[in-house]
C-alpha positions in Angstrom: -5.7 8.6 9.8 -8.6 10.3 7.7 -6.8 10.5 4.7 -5.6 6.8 4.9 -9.0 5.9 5.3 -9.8 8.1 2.1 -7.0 6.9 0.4 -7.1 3.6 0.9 -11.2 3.6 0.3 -11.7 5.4 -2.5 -8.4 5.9 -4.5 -6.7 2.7 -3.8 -4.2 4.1 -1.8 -1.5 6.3 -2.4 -2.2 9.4 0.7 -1.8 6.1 2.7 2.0 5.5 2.1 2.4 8.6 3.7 1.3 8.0 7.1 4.3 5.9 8.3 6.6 8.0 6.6 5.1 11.1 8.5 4.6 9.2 11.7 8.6 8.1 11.7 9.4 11.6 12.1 8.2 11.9 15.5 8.6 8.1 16.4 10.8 5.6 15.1 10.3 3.2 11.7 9.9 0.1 13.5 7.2 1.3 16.2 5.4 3.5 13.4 4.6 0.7 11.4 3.7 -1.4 14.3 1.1 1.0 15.3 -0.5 1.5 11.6 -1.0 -2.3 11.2 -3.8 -2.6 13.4 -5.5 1.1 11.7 -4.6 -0.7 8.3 -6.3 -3.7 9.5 -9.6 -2.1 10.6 -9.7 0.2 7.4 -9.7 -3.2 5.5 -12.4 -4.7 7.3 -15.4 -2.5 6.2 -13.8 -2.3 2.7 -13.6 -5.8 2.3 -17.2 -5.6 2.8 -17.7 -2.5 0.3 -15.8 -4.2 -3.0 -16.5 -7.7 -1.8 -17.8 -8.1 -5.7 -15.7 -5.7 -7.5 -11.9 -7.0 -7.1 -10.0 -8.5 -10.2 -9.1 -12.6 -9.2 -6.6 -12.7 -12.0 -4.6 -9.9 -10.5 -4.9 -11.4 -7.4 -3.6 -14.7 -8.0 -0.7 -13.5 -9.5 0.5 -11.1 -7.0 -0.3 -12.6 -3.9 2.2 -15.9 -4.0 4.9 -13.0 -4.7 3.5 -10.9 -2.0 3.9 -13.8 0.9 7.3 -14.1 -0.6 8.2 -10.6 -0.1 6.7 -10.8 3.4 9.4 -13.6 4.2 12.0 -11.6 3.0 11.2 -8.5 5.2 10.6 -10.6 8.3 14.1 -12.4 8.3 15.8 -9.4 7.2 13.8 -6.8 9.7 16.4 -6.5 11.6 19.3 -5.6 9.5 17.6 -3.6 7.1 17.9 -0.2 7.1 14.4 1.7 6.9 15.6 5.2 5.5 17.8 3.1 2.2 14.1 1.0 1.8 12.2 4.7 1.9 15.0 6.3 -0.4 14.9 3.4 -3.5 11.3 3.5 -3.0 10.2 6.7 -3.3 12.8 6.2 -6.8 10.8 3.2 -7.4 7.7 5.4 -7.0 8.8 8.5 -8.7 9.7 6.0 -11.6 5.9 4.4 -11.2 4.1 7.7 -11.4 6.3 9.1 -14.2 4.9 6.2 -16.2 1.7 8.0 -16.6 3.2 9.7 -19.6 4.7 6.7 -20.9 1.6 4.7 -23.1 2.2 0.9 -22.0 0.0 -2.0 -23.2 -0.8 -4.1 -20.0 0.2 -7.2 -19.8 -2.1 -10.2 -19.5 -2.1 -12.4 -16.5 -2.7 -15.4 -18.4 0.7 -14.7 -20.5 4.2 -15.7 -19.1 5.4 -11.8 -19.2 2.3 -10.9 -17.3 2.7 -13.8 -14.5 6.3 -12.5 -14.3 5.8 -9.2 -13.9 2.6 -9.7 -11.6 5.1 -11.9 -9.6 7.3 -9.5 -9.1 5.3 -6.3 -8.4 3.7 -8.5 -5.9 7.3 -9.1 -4.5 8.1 -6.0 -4.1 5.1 -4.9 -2.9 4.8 -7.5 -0.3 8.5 -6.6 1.0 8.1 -2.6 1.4 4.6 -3.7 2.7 6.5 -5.2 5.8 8.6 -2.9 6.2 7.4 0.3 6.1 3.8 -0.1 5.0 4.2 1.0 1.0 3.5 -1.4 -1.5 1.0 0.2 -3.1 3.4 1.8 -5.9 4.2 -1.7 -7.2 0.8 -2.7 -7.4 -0.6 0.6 -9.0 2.0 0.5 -11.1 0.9 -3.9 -12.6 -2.9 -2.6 -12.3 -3.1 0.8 -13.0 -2.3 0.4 -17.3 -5.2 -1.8 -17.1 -7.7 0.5 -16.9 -10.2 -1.1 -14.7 -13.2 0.2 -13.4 -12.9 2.6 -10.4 -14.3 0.2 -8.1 -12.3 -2.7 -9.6 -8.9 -0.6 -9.3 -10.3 0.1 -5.6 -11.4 -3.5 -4.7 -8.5 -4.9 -6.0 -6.5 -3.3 -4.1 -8.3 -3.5 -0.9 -8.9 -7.7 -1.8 -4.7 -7.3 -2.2 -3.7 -5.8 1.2 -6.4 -7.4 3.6 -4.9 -10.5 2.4 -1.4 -9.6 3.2 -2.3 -7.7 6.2 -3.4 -10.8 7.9 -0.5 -12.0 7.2 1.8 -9.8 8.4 0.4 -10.0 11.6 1.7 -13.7 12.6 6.0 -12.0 11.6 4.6 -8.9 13.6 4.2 -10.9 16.7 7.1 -13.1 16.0 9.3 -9.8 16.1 7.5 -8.6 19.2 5.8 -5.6 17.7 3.1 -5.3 19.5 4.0 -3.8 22.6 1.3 -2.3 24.5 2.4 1.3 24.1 2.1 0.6 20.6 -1.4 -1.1 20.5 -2.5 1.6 22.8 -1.2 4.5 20.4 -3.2 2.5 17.4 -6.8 2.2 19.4 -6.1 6.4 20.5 -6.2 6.7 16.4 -9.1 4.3 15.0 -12.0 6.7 16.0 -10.7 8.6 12.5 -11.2 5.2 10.8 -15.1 5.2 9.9 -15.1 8.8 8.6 -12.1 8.3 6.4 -13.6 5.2 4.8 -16.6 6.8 4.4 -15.8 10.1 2.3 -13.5 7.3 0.5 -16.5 5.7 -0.5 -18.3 8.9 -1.4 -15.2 9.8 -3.1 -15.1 6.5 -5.9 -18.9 7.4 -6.3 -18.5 10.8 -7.7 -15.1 11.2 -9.1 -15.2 11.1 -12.9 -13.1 8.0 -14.1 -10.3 10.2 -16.1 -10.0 12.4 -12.9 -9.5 9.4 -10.8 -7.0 8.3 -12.9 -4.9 11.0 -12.8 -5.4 11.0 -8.8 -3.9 8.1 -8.9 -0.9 9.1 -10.6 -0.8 12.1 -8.9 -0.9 10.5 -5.7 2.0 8.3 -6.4 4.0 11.3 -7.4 3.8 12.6 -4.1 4.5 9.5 -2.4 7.6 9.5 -4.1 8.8 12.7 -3.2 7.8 12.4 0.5 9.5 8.7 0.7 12.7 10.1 -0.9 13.0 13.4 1.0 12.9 11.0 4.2 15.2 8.8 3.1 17.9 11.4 2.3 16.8 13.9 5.8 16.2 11.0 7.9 19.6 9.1 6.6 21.9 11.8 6.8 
């Protein structure tokens, strides 16, 4: 839980997509991500706070209508999907992401029809692997990241991004019954880790230089990939 709160605090995510992934293999999918919600929520509260000036609105408005629509699609299909295909052509999805560090791509404007379209559809994607398995950050990192915003910006957008979603996700969350109280239980045993973790993710965005956090980033997103794609091939065979 301290390296979400890092993650998610100072690098925008990435060590965060982990923790359901590493969770499922001790418990399953379903009741992993039905515990992080809650954590995820209360690591989004103080941030809020923290980049309440620094978040980009165009990015915002773009991704979340295709957020809320990814969100629908995982809450009708929660039942039938299968969680370790979702982990498998995500961590692709990821891989792919990272590996476009290398690749020099002019972003594309929000205000444009491409941009709106691809902003639409990161959001998406993001929203639906969100639901699922807690894991959109990929799609997001990979609309924002070629923009080269500022570090708190990146951050701030991204924490403006998911406590918007979040709250959302809670109302098909109840509707499927995922908060049991074993679950609920399991998620207030792990928030004492919250404050630190935000904390030294704080500290974290202060000091890093902004080339090195860039390539954190990236780097970050690399591992995701791997981890969600060795789970989906372990966990599916």
């Amino acid at each position: 839980m301290i390296l979400t709160g890092i993650s998610k605090s100072g690098l925008g995510g990435g060590l965060g997509q982990l923790s359901v992934p590493l969770m499922a293999m001790f418990i399953s999918p379903v009741a992993a991500a039905a515990i992080m919600l809650p954590v995820l929520v209360m690591i989004d509260i103080p941030n809020l706070w923290n980049y309440r000036h620094d978040w980009h609105r165009g990015n915002i408005a773009v991704m979340v209508p295709g957020a809320i629509i990814g969100i629908a699609i995982g809450a009708l299909t929660y039942r039938h999907v299968d969680e370790n295909t979702v982990r498998l052509l995500l961590g692709i999805l990821t891989l792919i992401f990272a590996m476009s560090y290398f690749v020099q791509r002019t972003p594309l404007d929000q205000s444009t029809s491409g941009g709106r379209a691809l902003g639409l559809s990161c959001g998406t994607l993001a929203g639906f692997t969100s639901f699922v398995a807690h894991a959109g950050g990929a799609p997001v990192k990979f609309y924002v990241l070629p923009q080269r915003l500022g570090k708190r910006v990146f951050v701030g957008t991204h924490v403006m991004f998911f406590f918007i979603i979040n709250q959302i996700k809670i109302w098909p969350y109840l509707w499927l019954g995922q908060f049991s109280e074993a679950n609920l239980t399991t998620s207030l045993v792990l928030a004492p880790a919250v404050p630190l973790g935000v904390w030294l993710g704080w500290r974290l965005n202060k000091i890093l230089p902004l080339e090195l956090f860039y390539k954190l980033c990236y780097g970050l997103m690399f591992v995701a990939g791997i981890k969600l794609v060795w789970d989906g091939l372990a966990l599916g065979a």
